[in-house]
C-alpha positions in Angstrom: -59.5 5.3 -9.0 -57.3 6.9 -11.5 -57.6 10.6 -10.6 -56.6 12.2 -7.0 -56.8 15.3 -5.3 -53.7 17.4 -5.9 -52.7 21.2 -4.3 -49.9 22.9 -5.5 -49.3 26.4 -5.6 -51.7 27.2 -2.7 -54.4 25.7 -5.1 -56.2 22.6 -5.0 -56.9 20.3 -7.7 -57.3 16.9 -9.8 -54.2 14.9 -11.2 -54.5 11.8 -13.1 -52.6 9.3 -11.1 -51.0 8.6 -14.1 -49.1 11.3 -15.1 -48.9 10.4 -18.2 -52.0 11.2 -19.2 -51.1 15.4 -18.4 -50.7 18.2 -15.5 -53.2 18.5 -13.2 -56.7 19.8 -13.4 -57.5 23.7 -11.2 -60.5 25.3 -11.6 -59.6 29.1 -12.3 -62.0 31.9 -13.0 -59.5 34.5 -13.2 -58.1 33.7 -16.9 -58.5 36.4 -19.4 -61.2 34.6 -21.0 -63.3 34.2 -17.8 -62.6 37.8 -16.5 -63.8 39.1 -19.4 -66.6 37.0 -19.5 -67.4 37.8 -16.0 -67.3 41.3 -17.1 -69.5 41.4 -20.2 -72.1 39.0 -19.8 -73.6 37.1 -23.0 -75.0 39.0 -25.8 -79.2 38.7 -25.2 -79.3 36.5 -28.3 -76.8 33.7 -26.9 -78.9 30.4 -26.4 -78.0 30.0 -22.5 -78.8 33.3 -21.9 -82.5 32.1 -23.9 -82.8 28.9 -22.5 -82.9 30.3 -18.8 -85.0 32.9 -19.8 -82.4 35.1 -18.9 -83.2 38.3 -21.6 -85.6 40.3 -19.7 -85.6 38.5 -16.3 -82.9 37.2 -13.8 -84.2 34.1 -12.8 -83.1 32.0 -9.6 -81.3 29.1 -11.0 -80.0 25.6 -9.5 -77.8 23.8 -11.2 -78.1 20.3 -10.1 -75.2 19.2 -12.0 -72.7 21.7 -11.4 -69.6 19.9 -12.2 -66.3 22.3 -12.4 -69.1 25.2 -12.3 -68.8 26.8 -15.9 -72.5 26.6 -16.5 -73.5 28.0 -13.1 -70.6 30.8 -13.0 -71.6 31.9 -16.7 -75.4 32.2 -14.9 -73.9 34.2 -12.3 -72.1 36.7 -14.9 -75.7 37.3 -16.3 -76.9 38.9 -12.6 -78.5 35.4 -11.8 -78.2 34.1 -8.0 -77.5 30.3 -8.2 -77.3 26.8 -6.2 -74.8 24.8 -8.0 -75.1 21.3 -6.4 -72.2 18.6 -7.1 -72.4 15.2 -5.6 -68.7 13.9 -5.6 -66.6 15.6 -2.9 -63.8 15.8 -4.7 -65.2 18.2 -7.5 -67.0 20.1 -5.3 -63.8 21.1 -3.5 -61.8 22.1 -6.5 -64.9 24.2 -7.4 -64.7 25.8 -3.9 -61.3 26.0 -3.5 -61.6 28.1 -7.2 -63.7 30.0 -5.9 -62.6 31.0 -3.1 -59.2 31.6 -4.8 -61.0 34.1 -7.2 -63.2 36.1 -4.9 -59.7 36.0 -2.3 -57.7 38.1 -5.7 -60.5 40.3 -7.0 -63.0 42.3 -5.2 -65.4 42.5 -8.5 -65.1 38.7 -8.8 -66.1 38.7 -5.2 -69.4 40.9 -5.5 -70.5 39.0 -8.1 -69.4 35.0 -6.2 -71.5 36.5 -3.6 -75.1 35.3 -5.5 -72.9 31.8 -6.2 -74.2 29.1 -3.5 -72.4 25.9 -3.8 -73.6 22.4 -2.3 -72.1 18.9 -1.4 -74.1 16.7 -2.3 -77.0 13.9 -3.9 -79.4 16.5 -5.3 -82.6 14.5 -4.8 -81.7 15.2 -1.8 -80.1 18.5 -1.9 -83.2 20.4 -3.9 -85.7 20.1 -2.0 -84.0 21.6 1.0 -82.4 24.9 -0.6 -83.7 28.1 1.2 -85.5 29.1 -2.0 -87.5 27.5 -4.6 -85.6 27.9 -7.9 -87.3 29.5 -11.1 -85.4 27.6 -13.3 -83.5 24.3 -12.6 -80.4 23.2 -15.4 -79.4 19.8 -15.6 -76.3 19.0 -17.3 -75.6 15.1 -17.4 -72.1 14.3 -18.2 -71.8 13.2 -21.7 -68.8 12.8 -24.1 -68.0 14.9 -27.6 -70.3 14.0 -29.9 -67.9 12.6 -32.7 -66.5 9.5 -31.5 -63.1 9.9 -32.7 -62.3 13.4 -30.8 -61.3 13.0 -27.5 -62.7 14.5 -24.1 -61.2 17.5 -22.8 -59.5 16.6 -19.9 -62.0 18.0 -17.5 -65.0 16.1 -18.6 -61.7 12.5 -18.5 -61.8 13.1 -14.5 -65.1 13.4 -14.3 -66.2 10.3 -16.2 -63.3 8.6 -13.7 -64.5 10.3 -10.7 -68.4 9.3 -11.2 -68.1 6.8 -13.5 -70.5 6.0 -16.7 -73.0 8.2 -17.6 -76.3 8.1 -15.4 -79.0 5.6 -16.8 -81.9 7.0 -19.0 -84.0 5.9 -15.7 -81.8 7.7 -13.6 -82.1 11.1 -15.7 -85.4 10.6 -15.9 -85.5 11.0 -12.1 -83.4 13.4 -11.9 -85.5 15.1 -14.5 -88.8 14.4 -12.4 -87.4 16.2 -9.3 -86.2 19.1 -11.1 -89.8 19.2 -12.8 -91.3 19.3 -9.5 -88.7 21.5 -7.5 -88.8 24.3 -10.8 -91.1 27.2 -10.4 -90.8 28.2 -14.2 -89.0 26.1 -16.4 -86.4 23.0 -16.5 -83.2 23.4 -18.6 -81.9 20.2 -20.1 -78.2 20.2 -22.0 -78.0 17.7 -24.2 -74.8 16.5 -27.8 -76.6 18.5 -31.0 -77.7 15.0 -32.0 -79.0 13.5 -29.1 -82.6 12.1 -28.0 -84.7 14.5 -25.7 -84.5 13.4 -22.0 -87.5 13.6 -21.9 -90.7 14.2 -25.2 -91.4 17.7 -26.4 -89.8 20.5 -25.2 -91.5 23.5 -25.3 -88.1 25.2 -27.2 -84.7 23.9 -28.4 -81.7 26.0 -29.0 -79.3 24.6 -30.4 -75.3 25.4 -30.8 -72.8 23.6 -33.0 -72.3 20.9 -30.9 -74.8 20.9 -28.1 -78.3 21.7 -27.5 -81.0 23.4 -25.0 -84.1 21.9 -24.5 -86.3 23.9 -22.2 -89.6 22.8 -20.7 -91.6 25.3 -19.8 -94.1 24.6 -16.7 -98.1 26.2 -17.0 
């Protein structure tokens, strides 16, 4: 495996075990950018904030592809309480250690954490056991930059070494099936601008410049 668990600085990490390839990988939540976004929210027109149906509501969300945990944190600065599920250890304890690390250094950060419940874990299996049933659940299946000749920032690099290819179209689509079942309102699918639905007919799309929503709406 090419990447490794790294702590340095009282934080832990990711490194390439080829250093080559650049510094090490920590999950931080208190850069400017991220305190002010944990501050302000998104604007009600922003298309996350639309596709969770997030405008006049704060839905439960589970994230059953939480990754480094930007999706499920930018839920969380909108007043959402969220499961954010990750299935290779090694993530999911840079995401904790980050954190932990933020809600250690700022109270504010630590109020608003507190509606942020992470899980280790396969979530087939997590979901169906989570104390509540979600209204919305978001799946984000690692995928690369849609133009071909840019390269991957060097979060998504670790992951793609850390879980390997992509999951099969079969394997989304069960994914997809038990979010569908475990989702009291409506399942979130992220998807490159360009690419096919996961699954026929969303109810809505929103699309950004690179990357799409496609929402299915249950009832």
């Amino acid at each position: 495996m090419g990447v490794k668990l790294v702590e340095l600085g009282g934080a832990v990490g990711l490194a390439f075990t080829d250093e080559k390839r650049g510094k090490p990988y920590f999950v931080d939540f208190l850069t400017p950018t991220w305190r002010r976004q944990l501050k302000s929210g998104l604007p009600r027109g922003h298309i996350f904030r639309r596709a969770l149906g997030a405008v006049d509501s704060v839905p439960r969300i589970c994230d059953v592809t939480a990754g480094f945990g930007g999706d499920a944190v930018l839920a969380v600065s909108l007043g959402c309480e969220v499961w954010a599920i990750e299935r290779s250890p090694l993530v999911a304890r840079v995401l904790r250690d980050g954190v932990e690390r933020a809600m250690g250094e700022d109270v504010g950060v630590r109020e608003l954490f507190s509606r942020l419940h992470l899980r280790e874990g396969d979530a087939v299996e997590v979901l169906p056991h989570l104390p509540v049933r979600p209204d919305v659940v978001y799946l984000d299946s690692m995928f690369d930059k849609p133009k071909k000749s840019a390269k991957s920032p060097k979060a998504i690099q670790m992951l793609q070494e850390l879980l390997g290819a992509p999951p099969s179209s079969e394997e989304e689509m069960k994914l997809f099936s038990m979010a569908w079942d475990a989702a009291v309102k409506r399942v979130v699918v992220k998807r490159p601008l360009k690419a096919k639905a996961l699954r026929p007919g969303p109810t809505h799309s929103y699309k950004g410049q690179s990357i799409r929503y496609d929402v299915y709406v249950k009832g």
